[in-house]
ZAFI-630812 format. One line per field, with one value per residue (C-alpha): residue in one letter; residue number from 1; x, y, z. Coordinates in steps of 0.05 Angstrom, whole numbers, plus 5000, padded with zeros to 4 digits. Layout:
BEGIN
volum: (A|...)
lumfi: (NUM|...)
c1: (X|...)
c2: (Y|...)
c3: (Z|...)
END
This chain:
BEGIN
volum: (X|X|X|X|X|X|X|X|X|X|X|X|X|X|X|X|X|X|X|X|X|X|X|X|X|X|X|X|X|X|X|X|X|X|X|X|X|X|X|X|X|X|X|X|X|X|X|X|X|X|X|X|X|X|X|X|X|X|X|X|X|X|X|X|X|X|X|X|X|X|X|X|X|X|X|X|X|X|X|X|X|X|X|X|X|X|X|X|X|X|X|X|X|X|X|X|X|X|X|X|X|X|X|X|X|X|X|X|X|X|X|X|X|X|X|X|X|X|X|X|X|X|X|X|X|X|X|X|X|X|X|X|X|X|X|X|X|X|X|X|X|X|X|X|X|X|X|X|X|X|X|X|X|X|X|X|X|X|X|X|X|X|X|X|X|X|X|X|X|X|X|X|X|X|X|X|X|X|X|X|X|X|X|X|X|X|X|X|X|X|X|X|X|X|X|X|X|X|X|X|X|X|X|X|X|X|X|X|X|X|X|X|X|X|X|X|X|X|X|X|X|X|X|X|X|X|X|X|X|X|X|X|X|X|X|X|X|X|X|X|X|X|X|X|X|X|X|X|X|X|X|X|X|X|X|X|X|X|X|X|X|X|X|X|X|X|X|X|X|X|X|X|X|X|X|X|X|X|X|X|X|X|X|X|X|X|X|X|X|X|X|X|X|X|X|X|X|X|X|X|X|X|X|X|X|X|X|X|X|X|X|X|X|X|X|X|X|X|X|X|X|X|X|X|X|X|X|X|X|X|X|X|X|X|X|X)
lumfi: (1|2|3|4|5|6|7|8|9|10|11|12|13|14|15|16|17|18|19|20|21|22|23|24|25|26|27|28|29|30|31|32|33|34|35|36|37|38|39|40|41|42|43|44|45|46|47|48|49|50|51|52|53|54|55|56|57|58|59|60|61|62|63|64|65|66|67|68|69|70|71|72|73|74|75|76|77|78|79|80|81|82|83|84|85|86|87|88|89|90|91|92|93|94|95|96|97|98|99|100|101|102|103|104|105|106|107|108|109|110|111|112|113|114|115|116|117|118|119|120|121|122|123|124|125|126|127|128|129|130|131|132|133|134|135|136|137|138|139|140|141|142|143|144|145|146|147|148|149|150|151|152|153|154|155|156|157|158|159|160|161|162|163|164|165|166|167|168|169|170|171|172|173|174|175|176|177|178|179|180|181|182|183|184|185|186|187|188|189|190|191|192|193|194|195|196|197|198|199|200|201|202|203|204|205|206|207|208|209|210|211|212|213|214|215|216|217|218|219|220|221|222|223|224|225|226|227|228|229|230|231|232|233|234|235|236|237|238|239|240|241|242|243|244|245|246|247|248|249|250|251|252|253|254|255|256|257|258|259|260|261|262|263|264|265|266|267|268|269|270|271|272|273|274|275|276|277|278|279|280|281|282|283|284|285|286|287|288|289|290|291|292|293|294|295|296|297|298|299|300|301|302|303|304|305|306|307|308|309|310|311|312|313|314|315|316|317|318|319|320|321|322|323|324|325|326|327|328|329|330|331|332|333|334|335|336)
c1: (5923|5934|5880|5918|5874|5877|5856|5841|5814|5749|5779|5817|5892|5926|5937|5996|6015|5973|5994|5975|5938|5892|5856|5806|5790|5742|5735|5665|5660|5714|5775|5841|5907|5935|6004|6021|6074|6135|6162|6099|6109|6181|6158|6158|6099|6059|6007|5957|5914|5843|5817|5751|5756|5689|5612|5607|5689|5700|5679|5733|5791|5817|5827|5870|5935|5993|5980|6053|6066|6005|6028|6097|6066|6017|6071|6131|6198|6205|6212|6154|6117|6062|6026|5961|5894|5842|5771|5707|5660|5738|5801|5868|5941|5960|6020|6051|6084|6144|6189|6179|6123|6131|6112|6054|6031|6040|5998|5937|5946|5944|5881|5836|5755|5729|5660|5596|5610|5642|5656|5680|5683|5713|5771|5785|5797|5841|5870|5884|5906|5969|5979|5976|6043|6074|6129|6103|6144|6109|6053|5992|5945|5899|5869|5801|5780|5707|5627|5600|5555|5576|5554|5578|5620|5608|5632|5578|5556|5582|5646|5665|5652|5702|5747|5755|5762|5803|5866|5912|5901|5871|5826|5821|5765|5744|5681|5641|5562|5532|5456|5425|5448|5384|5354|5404|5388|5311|5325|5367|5340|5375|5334|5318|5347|5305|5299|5301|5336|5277|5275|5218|5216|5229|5160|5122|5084|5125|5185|5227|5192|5128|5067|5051|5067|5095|5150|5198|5162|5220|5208|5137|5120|5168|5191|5259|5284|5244|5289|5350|5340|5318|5389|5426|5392|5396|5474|5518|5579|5548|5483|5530|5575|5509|5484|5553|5549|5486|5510|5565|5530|5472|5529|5566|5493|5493|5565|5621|5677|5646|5634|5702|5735|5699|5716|5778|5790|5810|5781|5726|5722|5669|5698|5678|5741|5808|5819|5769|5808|5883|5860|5831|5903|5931|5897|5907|5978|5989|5933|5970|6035|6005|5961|5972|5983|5960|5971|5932|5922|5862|5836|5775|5796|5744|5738|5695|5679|5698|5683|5720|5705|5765|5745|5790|5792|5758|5776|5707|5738|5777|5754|5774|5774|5797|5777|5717|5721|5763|5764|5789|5804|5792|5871|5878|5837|5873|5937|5993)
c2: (9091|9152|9193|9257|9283|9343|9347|9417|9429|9464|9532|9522|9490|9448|9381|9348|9296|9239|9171|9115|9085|9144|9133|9090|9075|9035|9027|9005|8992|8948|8964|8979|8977|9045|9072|9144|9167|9208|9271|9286|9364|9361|9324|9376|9398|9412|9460|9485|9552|9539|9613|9629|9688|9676|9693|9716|9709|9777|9815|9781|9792|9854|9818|9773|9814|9814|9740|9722|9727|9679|9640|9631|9614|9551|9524|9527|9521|9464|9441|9458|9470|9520|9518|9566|9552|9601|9583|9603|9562|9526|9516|9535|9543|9610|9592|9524|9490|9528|9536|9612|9628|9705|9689|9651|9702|9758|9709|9712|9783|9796|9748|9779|9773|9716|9696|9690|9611|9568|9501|9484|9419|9418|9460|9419|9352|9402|9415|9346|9324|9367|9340|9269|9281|9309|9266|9214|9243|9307|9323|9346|9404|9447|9518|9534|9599|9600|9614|9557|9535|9506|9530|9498|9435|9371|9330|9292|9299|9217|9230|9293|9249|9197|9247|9282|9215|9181|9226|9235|9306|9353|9418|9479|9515|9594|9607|9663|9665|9654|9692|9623|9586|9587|9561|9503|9494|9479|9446|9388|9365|9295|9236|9192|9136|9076|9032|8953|8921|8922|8998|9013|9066|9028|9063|9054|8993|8934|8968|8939|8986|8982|8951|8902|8837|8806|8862|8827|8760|8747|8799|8774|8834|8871|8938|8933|8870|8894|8957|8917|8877|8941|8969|8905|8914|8979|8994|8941|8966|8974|9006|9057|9067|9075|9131|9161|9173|9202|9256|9266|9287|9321|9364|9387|9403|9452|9480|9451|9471|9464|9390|9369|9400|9350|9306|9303|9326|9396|9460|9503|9582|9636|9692|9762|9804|9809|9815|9750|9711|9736|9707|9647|9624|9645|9583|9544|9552|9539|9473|9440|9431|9401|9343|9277|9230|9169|9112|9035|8968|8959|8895|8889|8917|8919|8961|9025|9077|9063|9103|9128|9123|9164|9178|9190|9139|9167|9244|9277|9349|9343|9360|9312|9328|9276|9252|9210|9168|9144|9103|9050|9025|8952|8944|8968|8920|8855|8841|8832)
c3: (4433|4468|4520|4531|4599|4641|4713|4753|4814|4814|4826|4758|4789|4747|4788|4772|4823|4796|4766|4721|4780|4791|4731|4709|4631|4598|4527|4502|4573|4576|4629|4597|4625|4632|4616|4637|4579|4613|4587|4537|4551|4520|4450|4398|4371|4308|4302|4249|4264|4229|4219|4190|4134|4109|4132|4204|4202|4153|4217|4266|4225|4262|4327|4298|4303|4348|4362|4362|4441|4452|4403|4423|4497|4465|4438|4492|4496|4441|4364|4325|4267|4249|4188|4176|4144|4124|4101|4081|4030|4018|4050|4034|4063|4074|4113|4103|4160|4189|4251|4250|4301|4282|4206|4227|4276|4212|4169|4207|4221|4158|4130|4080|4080|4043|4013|4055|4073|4133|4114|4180|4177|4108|4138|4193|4144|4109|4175|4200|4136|4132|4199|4176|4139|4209|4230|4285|4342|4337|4377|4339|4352|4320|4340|4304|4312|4274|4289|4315|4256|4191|4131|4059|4079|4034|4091|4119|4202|4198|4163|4215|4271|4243|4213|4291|4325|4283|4301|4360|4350|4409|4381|4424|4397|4398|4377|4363|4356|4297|4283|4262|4329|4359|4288|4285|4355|4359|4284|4314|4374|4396|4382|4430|4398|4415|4468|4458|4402|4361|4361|4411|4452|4532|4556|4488|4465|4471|4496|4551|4606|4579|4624|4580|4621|4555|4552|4605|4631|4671|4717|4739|4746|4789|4764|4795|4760|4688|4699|4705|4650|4608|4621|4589|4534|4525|4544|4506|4479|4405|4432|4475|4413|4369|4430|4423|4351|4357|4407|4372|4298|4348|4377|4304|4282|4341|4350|4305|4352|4412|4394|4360|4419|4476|4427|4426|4492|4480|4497|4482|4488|4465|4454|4430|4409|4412|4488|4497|4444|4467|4549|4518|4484|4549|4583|4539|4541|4612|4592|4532|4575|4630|4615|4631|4560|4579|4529|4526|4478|4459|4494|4445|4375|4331|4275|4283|4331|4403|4469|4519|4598|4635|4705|4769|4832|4891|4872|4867|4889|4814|4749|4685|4615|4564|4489|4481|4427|4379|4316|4300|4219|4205|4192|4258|4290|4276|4324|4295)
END
């Protein structure tokens, strides 16, 4: 399983003198062995631009041209494919995969307005399915460039969330505001999402905080230890995974690429035009080069979704960015 991870300082350097042994990782909360893969920045790499033609999109399509210079810098100085998807209520390929960044960058200059949807989410299992057929050895990206609310998909919120973790694939997002944000906003509110294993609430009636003596009779009474034995039953792995699935559906309900970026543990960018968008590849062009792709065996692998704990030894001046989750298929999960 790879964890590709970048580090900056907090005035935006890249850092790039860290090893293996800097890290820490836990998966479901359980340490991993870390590998740190050598050479990642010289693997060639495939990438599919996700454009939005459709509903708030129509109105973008102008800043979309002369893209080939940014382009050229995302990608580097190795092999590669490029392969361009439009959308609006549907997908479709308006520039299969090829080596010739120019006639990608010419595509998407060139995109015509679509209908009033954004399937975003529809478009982005488009999206990672072409790169499903991408041989192994290539890296895999994806640029979505889209408002930040969906509007027509038939995927479901639980399907995205598998469909974006169950990939190797980063997503840099740019996204543009949408007039029912603030709607979808106040609409879906995260759930608290209950607090002993029966489902109570931990301050409510019969939850594990709760005054009722009969809540935690092993504490006699003292708040400290009734806190500590809330926690353990409130953070096992499958109540964390089950809190991390949660956040995960809360965040696509609020901004699609915003969400599938953290995800994955790309980047995420508002932009506004064309000058916006064209500074916003620039970064991450001097970003995708540069992480670290750091690669473990899953010491507990059971089917479903898993999360991801990357944080740095004793480095509080750095800043960390790295994928979240991943998931796991039940023919995955039984070694060999």
């Amino acid at each position: 399983m790879l964890v590709p991870a970048l580090v900056k300082t907090k005035s935006g350097e890249t850092v790039f003198s860290l090893t293996a042994n800097d890290f820490l990782l836990t998966d479901n909360g359980v340490p991993q062995t870390l590998h740190l893969e050598t050479d990642a920045d010289s693997q060639p790499l495939a990438l599919v631009v996700i454009v939005e033609t459709g509903g708030q999109g129509a109105r973008h399509l102008p800043d979309y041209g002369n893209l080939g210079a940014e382009l050229d810098a995302v990608i580097g100085d190795v092999r590669h494919l490029v392969a361009v998807v439009s959308f609006d209520s549907k997908p479709r390929i308006a520039q299969d995969f090829t080596d010739n960044t120019d006639a990608a960058a010419k595509t998407i200059a060139t995109l015509t307005e679509g209908d009033q949807g954004a399937a975003i989410l529809e478009a982005l299992e488009f999206g990672i399915d072409l790169l499903r057929d991408v041989p192994p050895r290539y890296r895999r990206a994806v640029l979505l460039v889209t408002e930040t609310a969906d509007s027509g998909s038939e995927t479901s919120l639980d399907d995205a969330v598998r469909l974006v973790s169950d990939t190797n694939t980063a997503i840099y997002s740019f996204g543009f505001s949408t007039t029912k944000e603030a709607v979808q906003h106040e609409a879906s509110k995260l759930p608290r999402p209950g607090g002993t294993p029966y489902g109570k609430e931990p301050h409510g009636a019969g939850g594990c905080m709760s005054l009722d003596p009969d809540a935690d009779p092993d504490a006699h009474g003292n708040r400290r230890v009734q806190a500590l034995d809330c926690m353990s039953d409130l953070l096992p792995p499958l109540r964390l995974v089950r809190m991390a699935f949660i956040a995960a559906k809360d965040g696509l309900k609020r901004n699609v690429p915003e969400s599938v970026a953290q995800l994955t543990g790309g980047e995420y960018f508002a932009i506004t035009n064309a000058a916006t968008l064209k500074r916003s590849l620039l970064t991450v062009s001097n970003d995708v080069p540069n992480y670290y792709l750091l690669s473990f065996r899953p010491e507990s692998p059971s089917a479903g979704l898993h999360t991801l704990g990357l944080t740095l030894k004793n480095r509080p001046e750095l800043q960390l960015k790295a994928r979240s989750t991943y998931w796991l298929d039940a023919e995955a999960s039984v070694e060999p």
